[in-house]
C-alpha positions as MATLAB code, in Angstrom:
seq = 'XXXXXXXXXXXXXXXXXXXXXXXXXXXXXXXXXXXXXXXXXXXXXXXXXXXXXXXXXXXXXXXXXXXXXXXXXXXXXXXXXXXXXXXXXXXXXXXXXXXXXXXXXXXXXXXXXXXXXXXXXXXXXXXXXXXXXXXXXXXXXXXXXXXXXXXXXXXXXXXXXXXXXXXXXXXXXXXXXXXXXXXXXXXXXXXXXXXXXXXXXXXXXXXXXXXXXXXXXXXXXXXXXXXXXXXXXXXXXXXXXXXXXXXXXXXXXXXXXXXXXXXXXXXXXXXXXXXXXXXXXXXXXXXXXXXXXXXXXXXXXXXXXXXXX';
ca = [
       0.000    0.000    0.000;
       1.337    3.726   -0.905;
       1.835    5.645    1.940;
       1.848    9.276    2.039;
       1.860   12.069    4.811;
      -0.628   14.743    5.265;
       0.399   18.918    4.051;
       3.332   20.229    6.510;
       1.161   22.592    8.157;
      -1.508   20.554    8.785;
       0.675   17.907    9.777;
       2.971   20.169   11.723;
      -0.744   21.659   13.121;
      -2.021   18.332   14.453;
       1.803   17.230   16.147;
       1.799   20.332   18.114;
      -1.913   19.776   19.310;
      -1.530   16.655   19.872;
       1.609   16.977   22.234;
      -0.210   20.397   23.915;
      -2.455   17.790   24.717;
      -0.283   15.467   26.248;
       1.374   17.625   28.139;
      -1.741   19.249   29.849;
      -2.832   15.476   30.661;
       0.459   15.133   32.668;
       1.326   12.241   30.444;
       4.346   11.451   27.748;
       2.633   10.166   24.324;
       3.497    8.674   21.188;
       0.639    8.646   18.225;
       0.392    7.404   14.891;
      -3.013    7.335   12.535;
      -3.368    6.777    9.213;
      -6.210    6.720    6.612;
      -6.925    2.917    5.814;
      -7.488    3.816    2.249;
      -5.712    6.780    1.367;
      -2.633    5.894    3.059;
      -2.188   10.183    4.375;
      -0.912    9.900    8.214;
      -0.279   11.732   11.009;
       3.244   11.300   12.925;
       3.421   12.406   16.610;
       6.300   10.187   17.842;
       5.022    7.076   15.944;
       9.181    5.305   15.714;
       9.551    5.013   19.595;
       9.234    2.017   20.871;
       6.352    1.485   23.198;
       5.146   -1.139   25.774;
       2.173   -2.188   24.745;
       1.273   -4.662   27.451;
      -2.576   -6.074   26.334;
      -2.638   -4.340   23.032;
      -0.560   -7.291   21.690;
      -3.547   -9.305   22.197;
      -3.800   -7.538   18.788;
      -0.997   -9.562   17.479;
      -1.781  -12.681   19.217;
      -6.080  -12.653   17.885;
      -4.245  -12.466   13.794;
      -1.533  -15.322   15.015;
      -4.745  -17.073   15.795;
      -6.865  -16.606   12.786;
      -3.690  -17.260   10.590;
      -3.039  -20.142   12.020;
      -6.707  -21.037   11.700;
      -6.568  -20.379    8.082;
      -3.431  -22.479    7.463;
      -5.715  -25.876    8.792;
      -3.344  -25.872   12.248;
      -6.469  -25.161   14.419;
      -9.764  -24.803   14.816;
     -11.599  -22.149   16.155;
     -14.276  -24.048   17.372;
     -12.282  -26.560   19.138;
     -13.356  -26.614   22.943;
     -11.071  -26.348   26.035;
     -11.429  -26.843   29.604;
     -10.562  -24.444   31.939;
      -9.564  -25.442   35.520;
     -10.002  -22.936   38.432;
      -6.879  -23.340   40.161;
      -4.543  -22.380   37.127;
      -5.365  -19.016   36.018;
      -3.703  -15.720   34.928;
      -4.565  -13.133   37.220;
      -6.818  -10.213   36.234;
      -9.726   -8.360   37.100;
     -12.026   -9.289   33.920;
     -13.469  -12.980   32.253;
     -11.801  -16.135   32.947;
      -9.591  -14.504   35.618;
     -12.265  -13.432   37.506;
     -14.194  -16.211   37.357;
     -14.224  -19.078   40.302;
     -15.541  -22.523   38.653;
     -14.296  -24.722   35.616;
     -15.069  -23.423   32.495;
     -15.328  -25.010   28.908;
     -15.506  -23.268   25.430;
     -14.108  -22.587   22.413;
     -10.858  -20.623   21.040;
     -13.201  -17.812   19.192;
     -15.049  -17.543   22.572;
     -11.540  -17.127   24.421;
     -10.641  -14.946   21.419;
     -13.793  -12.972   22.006;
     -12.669  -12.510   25.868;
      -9.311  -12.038   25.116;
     -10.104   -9.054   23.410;
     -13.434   -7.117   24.499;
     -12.624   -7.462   28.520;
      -8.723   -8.005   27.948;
      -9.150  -11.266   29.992;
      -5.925  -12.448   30.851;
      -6.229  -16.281   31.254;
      -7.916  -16.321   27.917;
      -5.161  -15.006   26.321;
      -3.296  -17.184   27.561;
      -4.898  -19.972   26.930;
      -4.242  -18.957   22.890;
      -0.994  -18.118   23.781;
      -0.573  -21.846   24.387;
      -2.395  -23.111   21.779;
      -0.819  -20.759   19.189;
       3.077  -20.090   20.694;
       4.773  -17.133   20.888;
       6.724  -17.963   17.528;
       3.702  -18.229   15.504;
       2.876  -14.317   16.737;
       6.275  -13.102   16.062;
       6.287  -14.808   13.018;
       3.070  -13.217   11.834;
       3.697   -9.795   12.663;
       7.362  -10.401   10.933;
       5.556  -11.290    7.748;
       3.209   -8.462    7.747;
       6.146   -5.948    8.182;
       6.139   -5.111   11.775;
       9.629   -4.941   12.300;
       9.708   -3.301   15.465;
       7.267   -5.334   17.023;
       7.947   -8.561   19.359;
       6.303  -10.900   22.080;
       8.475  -11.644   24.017;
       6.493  -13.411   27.197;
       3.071  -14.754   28.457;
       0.869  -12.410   30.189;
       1.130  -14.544   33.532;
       5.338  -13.560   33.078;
       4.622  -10.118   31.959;
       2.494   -9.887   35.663;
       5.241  -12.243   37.256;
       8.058   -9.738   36.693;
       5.909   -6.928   38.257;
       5.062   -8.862   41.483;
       8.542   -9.627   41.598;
      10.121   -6.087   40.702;
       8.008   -4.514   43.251;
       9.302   -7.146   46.208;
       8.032   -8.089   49.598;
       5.608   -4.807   50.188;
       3.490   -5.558   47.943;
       1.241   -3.426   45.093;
       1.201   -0.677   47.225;
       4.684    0.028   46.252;
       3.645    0.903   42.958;
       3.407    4.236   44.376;
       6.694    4.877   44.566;
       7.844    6.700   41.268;
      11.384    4.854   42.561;
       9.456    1.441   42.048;
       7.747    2.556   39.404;
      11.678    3.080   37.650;
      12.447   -0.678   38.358;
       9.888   -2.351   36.736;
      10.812   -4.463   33.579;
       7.017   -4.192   32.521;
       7.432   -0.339   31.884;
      10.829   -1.027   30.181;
       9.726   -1.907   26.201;
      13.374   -3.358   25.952;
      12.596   -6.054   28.439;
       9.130   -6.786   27.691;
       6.898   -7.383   24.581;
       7.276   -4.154   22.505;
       5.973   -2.168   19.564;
       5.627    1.390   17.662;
       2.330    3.543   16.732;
       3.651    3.387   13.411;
       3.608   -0.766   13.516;
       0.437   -0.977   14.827;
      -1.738    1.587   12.796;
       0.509   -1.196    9.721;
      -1.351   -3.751   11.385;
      -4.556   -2.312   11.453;
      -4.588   -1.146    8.144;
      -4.314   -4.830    7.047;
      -6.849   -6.397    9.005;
      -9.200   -3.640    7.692;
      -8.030   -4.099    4.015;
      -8.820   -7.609    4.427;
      -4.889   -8.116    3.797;
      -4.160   -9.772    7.608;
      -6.016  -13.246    6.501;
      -8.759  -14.199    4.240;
     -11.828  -11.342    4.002;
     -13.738  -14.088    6.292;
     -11.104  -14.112    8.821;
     -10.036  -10.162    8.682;
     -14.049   -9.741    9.024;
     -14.199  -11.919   12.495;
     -11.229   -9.964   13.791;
     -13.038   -6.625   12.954;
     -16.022   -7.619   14.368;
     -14.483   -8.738   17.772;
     -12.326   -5.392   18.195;
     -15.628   -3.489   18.027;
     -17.575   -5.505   20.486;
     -14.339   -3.868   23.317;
     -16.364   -2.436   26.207;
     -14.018    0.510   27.337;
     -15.449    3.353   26.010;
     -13.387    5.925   27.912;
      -9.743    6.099   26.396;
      -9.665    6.229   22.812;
     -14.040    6.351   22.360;
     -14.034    9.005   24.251;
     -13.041   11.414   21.286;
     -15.591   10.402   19.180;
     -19.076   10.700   20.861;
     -21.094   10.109   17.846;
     -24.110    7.784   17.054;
     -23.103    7.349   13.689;
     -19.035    6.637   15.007;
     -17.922    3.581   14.931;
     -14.912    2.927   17.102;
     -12.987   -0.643   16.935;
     -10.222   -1.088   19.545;
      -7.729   -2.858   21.960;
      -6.722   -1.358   25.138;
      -3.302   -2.103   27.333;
      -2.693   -0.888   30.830;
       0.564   -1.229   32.699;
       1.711    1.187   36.337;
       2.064    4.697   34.889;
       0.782    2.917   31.101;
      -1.899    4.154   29.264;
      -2.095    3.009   25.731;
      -4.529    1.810   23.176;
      -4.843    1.414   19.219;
      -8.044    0.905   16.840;
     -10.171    1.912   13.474;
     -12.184    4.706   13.939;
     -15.175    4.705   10.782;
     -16.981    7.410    9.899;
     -20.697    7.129    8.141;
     -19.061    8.719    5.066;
     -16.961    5.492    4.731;
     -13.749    7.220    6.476;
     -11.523    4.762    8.134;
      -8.372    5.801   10.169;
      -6.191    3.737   11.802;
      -5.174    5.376   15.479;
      -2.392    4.031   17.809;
      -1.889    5.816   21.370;
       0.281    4.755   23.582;
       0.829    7.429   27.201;
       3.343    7.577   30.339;
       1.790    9.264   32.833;
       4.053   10.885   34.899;
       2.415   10.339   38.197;
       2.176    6.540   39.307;
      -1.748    6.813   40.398;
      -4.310    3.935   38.950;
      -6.487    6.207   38.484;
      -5.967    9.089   36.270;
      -9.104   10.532   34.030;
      -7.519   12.956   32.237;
      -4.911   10.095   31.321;
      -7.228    8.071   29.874;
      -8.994   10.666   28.100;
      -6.380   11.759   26.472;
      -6.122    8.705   23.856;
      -9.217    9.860   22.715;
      -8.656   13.855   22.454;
      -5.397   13.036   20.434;
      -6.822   10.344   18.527;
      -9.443   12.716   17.318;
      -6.932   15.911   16.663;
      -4.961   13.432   14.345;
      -8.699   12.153   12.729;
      -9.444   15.454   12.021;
      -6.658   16.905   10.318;
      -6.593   13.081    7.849;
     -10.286   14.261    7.206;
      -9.333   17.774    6.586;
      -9.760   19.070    2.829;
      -6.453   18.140    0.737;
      -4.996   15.772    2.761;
      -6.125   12.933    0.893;
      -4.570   14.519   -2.227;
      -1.215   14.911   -0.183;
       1.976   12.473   -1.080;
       5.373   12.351    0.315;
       7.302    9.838    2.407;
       6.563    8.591    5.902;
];
């Protein structure tokens, strides 16, 4: 696919925006979007390498569909789920107390609108962390790589914080230590990769039309609505989406379509620079920068604009 970049000004117009914006929600941010079909883009940071903790359920849910595709699984193949062995988190298999059976596209389906943890890894087992780096190798994500289950990805945090215990995690000097904040020792990415990634499963160039179509419709049925949804409060809106969360993390990537058949590919990924779980203005950040760089794409001449990345 040709890729182009929107007019300077514009462009230059939307960075500055989009960083004013970061900067007043006390967070560091990193943004990439592109227009699925025009190929224009907006560039605020989009090379630097990023945690993206859950977001590379993203990778892992194409892994899985390729993989499906290629006759090595079946997505309705059925799988038990013990109590006693899962990944910890606060959403769907995770939470839940008693045995559980059902199928990879219903742990896909988990995976990926509640971000349950066990579920993923549960695919992750099935599908291997080869198969994901291999797949987002072949689709030209060069700077993006697995490199550990979720349950080790929550290990090294337990462990990093020591004997006190998550309350430590509100110690910006804890905070510092923590492999999981560190996207050289833990599975990493760019905006830039991930809007790439995006753009194929929405130009039906991920998998087979069938399969890109079941991985579109399970990124829209995410329930957060308040990072990168919250910038587009429209009826007629239709946002599609992954979230990650990490201490001090804030990040999340999706296709935002407009009833004018407009699709942009947005990636967001924050540091916030205070360690507090709860942050509003953090979270609603993704959204206000996700819609500065929407607007300018869907501002007049940028489609007509061409130049390199």
């Amino acid at each position: 696919m040709t890729e182009s970049t929107t007019p300077d000004h514009s462009r230059a117009r939307a960075r500055a925006r989009i960083r004013d914006a970061f900067a007043d929600a006390g967070v560091t941010g990193w943004l990439h979007a592109r227009d699925v079909d025009a190929g224009t883009q907006v560039d605020a940071g989009a090379d630097q390498s990023v945690v993206t903790a859950s977001v590379h359920k993203l990778c892992l849910l194409v892994a899985l569909h390729r993989e499906a595709d290629a006759g090595r699984l079946d997505l309705t193949e059925q799988t038990v789920v013990p109590p006693w062995d899962r990944t910890p988190g606060p959403t769907g298999l995770a939470a839940m107390l008693d045995e559980v059976r059902l199928s990879l596209r219903d742990a896909a389906h988990l995976m990926m609108t509640v971000s349950d943890n066990t579920s993923a890894d549960l695919l992750l087992a099935r599908v291997g962390l080869d198969a994901v780096n291999d797949t987002t190798r072949r689709l030209g994500l060069t700077r993006t790589r697995a490199v550990q289950t979720f349950r080790e990805f929550l290990t090294t945090i337990r462990e990093d914080v020591g004997p006190t215990g998550p309350q430590a995690l509100a110690d910006p000097r804890v905070i510092a230590r923590l492999r999981a904040v560190d996207p050289a020792r833990t599975s990493h990415s760019t905006p830039r990769d991930m809007t790439r990634l995006l753009t194929a499963i929405w130009r039906d160039e991920a998998g087979t039309p069938d399969h890109c179509a079941a991985m579109r419709r399970v990124l829209g049925l995410q329930v957060w609505p308040h990072r990168l949804a919250s910038g587009f409060p429209f009826d007629d809106v239709h946002v599609a989406g992954k979230t990650g969360s990490a201490p001090t993390v804030r990040n999340e990537v999706g296709v935002v379509e407009y009833p004018d058949g407009g699709r942009y590919a947005v990636a967001v990924f924050t540091r916030a620079a205070t360690p507090a779980a709860t942050l509003p203005a953090a979270d609603a950040v993704i959204g206000t920068a996700a819609r500065i760089a929407v607007d300018a794409l869907r501002s007049p001449g940028t489609a007509a604009s061409t130049g390199a990345p």
